[in-house]
KOLSE-365261 format. One line per field, with one value per atom (N, C-alpha, C): residue number from 1; residue in three letters; x, y, z. Coordinates in steps of 0.2 Angstrom, whole numbers, m for minus. Layout:
% KOLSE-365261
i	NUM,...;
aa	Ala,...;
xx	X,...;
yy	Y,...;
zz	Z,...;
***
This chain:
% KOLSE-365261
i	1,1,1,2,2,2,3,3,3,4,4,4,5,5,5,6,6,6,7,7,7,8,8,8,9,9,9,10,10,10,11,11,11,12,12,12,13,13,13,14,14,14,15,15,15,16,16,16,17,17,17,18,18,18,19,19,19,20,20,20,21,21,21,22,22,22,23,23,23,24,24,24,25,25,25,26,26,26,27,27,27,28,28,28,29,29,29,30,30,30,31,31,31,32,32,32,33,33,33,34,34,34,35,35,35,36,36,36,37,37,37,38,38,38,39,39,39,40,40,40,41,41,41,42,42,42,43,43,43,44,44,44,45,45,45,46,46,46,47,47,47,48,48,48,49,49,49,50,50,50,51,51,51,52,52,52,53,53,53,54,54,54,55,55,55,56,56,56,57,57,57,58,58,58,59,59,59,60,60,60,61,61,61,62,62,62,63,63,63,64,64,64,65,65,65,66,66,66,67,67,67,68,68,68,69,69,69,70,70,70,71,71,71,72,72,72,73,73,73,74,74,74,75,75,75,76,76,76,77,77,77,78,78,78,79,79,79,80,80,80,81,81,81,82,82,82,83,83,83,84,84,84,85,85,85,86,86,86,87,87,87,88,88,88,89,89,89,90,90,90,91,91,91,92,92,92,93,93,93,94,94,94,95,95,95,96,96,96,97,97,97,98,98,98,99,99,99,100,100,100,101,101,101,102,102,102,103,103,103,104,104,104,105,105,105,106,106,106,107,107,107,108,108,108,109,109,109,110,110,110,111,111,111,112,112,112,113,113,113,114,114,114,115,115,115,116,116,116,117,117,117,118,118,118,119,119,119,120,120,120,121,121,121,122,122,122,123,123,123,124,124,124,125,125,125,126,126,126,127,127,127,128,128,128,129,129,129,130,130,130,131,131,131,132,132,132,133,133,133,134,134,134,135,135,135,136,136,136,137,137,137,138,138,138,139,139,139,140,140,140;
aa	Unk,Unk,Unk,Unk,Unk,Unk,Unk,Unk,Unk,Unk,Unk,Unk,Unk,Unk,Unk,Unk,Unk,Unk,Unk,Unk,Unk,Unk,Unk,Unk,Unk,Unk,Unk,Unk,Unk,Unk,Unk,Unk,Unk,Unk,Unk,Unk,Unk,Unk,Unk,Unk,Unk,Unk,Unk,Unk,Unk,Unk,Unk,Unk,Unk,Unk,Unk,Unk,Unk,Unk,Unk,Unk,Unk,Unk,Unk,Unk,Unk,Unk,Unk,Unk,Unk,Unk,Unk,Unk,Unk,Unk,Unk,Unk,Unk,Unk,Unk,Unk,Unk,Unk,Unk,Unk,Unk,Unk,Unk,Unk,Unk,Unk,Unk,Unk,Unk,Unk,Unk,Unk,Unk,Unk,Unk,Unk,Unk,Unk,Unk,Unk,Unk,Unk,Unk,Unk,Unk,Unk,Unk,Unk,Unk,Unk,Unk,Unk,Unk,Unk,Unk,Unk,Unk,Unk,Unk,Unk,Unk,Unk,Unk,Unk,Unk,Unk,Unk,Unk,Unk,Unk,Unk,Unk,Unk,Unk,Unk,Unk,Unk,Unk,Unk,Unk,Unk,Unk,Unk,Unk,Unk,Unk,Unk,Unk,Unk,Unk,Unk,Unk,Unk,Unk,Unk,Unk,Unk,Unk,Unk,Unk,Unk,Unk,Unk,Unk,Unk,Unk,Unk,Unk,Unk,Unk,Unk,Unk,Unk,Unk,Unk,Unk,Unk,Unk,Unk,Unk,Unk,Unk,Unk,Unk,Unk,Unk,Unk,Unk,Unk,Unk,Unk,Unk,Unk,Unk,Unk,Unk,Unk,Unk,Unk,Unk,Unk,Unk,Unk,Unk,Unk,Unk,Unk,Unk,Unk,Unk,Unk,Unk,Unk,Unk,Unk,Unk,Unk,Unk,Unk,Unk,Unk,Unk,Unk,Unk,Unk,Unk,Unk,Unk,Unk,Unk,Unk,Unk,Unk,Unk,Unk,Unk,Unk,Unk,Unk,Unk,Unk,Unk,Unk,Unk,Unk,Unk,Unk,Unk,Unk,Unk,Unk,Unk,Unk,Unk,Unk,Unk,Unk,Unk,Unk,Unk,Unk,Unk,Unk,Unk,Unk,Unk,Unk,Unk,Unk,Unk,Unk,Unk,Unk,Unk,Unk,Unk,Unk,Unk,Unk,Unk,Unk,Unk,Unk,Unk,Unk,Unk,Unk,Unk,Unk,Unk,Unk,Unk,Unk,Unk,Unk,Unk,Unk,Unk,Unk,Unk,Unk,Unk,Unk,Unk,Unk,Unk,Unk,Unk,Unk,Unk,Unk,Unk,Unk,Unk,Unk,Unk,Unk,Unk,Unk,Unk,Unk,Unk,Unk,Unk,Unk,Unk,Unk,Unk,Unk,Unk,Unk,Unk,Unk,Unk,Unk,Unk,Unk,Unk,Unk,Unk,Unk,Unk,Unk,Unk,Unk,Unk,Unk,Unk,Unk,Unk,Unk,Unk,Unk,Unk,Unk,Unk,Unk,Unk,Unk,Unk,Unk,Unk,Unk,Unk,Unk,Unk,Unk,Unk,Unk,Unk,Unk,Unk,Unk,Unk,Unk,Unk,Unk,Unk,Unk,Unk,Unk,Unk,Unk,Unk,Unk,Unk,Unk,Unk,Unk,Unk,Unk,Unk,Unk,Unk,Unk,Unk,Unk,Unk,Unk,Unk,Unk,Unk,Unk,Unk,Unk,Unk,Unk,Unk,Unk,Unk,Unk,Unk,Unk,Unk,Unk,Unk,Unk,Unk,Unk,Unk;
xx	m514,m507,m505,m499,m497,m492,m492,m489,m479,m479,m470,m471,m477,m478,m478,m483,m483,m476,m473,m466,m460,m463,m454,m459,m465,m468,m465,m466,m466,m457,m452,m447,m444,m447,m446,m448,m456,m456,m451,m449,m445,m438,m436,m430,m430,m435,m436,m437,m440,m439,m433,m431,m424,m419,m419,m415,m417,m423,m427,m424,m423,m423,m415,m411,m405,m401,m406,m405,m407,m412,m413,m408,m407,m402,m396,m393,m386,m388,m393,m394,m394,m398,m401,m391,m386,m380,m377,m377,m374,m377,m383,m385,m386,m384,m379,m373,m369,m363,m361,m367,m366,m369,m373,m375,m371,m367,m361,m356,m353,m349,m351,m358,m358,m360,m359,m360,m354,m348,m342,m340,m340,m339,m336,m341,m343,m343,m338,m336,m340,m340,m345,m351,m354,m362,m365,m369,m373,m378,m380,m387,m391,m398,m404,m406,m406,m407,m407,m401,m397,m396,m399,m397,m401,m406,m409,m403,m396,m392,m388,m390,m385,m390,m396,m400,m397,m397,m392,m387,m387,m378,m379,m374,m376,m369,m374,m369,m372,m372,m374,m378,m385,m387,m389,m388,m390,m393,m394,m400,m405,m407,m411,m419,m421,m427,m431,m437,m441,m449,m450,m457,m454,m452,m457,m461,m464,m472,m473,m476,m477,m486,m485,m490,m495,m503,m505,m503,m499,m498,m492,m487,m481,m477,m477,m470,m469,m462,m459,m454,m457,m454,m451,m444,m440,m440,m444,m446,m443,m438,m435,m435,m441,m447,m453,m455,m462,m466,m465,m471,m468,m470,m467,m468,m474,m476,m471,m467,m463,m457,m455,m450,m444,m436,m434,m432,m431,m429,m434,m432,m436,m433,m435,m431,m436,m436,m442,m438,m443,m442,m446,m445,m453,m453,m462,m463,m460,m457,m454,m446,m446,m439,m438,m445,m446,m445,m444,m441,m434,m428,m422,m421,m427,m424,m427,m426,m429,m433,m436,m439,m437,m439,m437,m439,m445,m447,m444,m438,m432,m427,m429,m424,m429,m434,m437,m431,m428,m426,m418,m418,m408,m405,m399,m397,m394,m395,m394,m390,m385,m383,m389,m391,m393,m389,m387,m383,m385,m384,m388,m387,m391,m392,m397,m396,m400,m407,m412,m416,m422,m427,m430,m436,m444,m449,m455,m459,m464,m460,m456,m451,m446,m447,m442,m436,m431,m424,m427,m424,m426,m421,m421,m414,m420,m422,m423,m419,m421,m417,m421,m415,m417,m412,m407,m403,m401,m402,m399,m394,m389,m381,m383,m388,m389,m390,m390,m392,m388,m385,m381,m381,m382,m381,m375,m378,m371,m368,m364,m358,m358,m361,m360,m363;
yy	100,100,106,109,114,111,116,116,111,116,113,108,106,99,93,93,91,89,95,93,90,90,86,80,79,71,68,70,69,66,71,70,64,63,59,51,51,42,42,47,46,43,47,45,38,36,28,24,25,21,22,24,23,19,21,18,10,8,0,m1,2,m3,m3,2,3,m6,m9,m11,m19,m20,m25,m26,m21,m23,m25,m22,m25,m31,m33,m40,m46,m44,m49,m48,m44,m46,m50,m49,m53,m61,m64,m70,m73,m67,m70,m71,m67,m69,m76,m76,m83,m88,m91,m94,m97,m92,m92,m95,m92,m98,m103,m105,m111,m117,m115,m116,m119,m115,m119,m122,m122,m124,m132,m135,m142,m143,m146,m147,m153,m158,m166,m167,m168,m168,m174,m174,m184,m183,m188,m191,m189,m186,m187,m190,m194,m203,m203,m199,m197,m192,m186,m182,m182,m185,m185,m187,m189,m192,m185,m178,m174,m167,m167,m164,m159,m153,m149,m146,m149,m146,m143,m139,m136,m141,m141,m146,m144,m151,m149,m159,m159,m160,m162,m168,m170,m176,m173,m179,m175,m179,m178,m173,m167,m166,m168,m172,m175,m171,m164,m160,m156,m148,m142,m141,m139,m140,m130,m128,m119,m121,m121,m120,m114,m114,m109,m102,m104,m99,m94,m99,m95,m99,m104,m107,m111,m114,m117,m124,m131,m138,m138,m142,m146,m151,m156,m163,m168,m171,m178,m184,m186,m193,m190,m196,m199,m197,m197,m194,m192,m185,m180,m183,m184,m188,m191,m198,m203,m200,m194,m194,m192,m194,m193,m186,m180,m174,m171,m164,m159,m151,m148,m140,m137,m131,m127,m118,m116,m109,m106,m99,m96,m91,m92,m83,m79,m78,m71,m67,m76,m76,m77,m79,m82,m75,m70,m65,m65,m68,m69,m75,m77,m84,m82,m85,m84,m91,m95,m99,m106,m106,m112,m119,m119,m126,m127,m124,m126,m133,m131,m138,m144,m144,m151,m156,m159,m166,m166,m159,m158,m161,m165,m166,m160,m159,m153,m153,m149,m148,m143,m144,m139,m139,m134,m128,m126,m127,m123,m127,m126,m127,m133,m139,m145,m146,m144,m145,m150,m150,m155,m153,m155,m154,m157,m158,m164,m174,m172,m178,m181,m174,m175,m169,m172,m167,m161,m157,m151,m147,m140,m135,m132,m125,m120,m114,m113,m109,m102,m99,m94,m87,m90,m88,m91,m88,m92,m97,m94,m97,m105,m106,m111,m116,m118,m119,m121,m127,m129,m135,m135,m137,m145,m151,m155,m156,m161,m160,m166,m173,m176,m182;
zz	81,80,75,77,73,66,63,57,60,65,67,69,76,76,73,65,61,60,54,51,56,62,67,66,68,69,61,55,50,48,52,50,55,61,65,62,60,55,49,46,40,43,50,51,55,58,61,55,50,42,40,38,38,40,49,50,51,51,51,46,39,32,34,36,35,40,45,49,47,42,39,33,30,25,27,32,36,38,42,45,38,31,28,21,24,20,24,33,37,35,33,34,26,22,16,15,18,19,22,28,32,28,25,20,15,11,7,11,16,20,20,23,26,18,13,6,5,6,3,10,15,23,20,19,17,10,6,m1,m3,1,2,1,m4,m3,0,2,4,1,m1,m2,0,m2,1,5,3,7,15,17,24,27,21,26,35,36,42,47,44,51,50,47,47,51,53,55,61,63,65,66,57,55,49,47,41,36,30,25,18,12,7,6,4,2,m8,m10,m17,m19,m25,m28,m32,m37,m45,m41,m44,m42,m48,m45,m48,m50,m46,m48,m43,m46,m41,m41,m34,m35,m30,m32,m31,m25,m20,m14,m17,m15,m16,m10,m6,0,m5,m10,m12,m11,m7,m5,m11,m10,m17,m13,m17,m14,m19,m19,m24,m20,m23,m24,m25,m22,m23,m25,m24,m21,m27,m28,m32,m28,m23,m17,m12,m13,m5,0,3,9,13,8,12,10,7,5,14,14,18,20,11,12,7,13,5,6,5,2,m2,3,2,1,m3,m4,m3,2,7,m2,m1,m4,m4,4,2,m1,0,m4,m11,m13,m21,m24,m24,m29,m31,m26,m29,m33,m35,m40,m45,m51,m58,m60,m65,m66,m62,m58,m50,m57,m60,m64,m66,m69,m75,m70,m65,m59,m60,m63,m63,m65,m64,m66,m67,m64,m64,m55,m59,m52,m47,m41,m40,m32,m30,m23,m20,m13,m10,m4,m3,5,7,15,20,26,33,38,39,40,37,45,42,50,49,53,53,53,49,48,48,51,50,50,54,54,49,44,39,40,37,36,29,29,28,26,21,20,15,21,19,12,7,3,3,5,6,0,m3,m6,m11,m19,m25,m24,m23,m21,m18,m14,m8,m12,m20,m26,m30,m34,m38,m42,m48,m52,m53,m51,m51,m58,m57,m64,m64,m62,m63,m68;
***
């Protein structure tokens, strides 16, 4: 390969890098924006208890967390139940999103809203956090 070869190949991955991050960052404002909607969408929180009759819909979940508990993969549970196993809900935080959070163990034992899209998992009701916001602190 010649030297011009070089420099156009060189100029060509910088320019497809670019445009990928450029492309990922629009995508990952679009689906916090949608998040943050779908946060205030639903003012009404339910029980833990039930969210399972709400599976499909996006709402807000609450209730007292009882242990986080950190996966060796990364992942992060907030715990509701004395025992995850039977519990009817639960709320996870991927690894790869544990960087936008700050000491996740300070929620041991706050009662707390979680927002988001309520899905199902190993036969339980579910709410991926993927976003601080998804996260609130109740007042009651």
């Amino acid at each position: 390969m010649t030297r011009k070869q070089i420099a156009v190949a060189s100029i060509l991955v910088i320019a497809v890098c670019v445009a990928s991050a450029w492309i990922a960052y629009r995508s990952g404002r679009k689906q916090s924006a949608m998040l943050a909607r779908a946060a205030g969408a639903n003012a009404s929180c339910i029980d833990f208890h039930d969210a399972g009759s709400r599976t499909g819909q996006t709402g807000c979940v609450s209730g007292q967390v009882l242990k986080v508990f950190a996966s060796r993969s990364g992942n992060t549970f907030l715990d509701f139940c004395p025992d995850y196993r039977s519990c009817p809900f639960t709320s996870v935080i991927f690894s790869s999103d544990r960087g936008k959070f700050g000491d996740l163990s300070a929620l041991s034992g706050r009662r707390l809203e979680i927002h988001g899209p309520i899905t199902t998992y190993n036969g339980r009701a579910e709410i991926i956090v993927r976003e601080p916001q998804q996260i609130r602190e109740r007042e009651d």
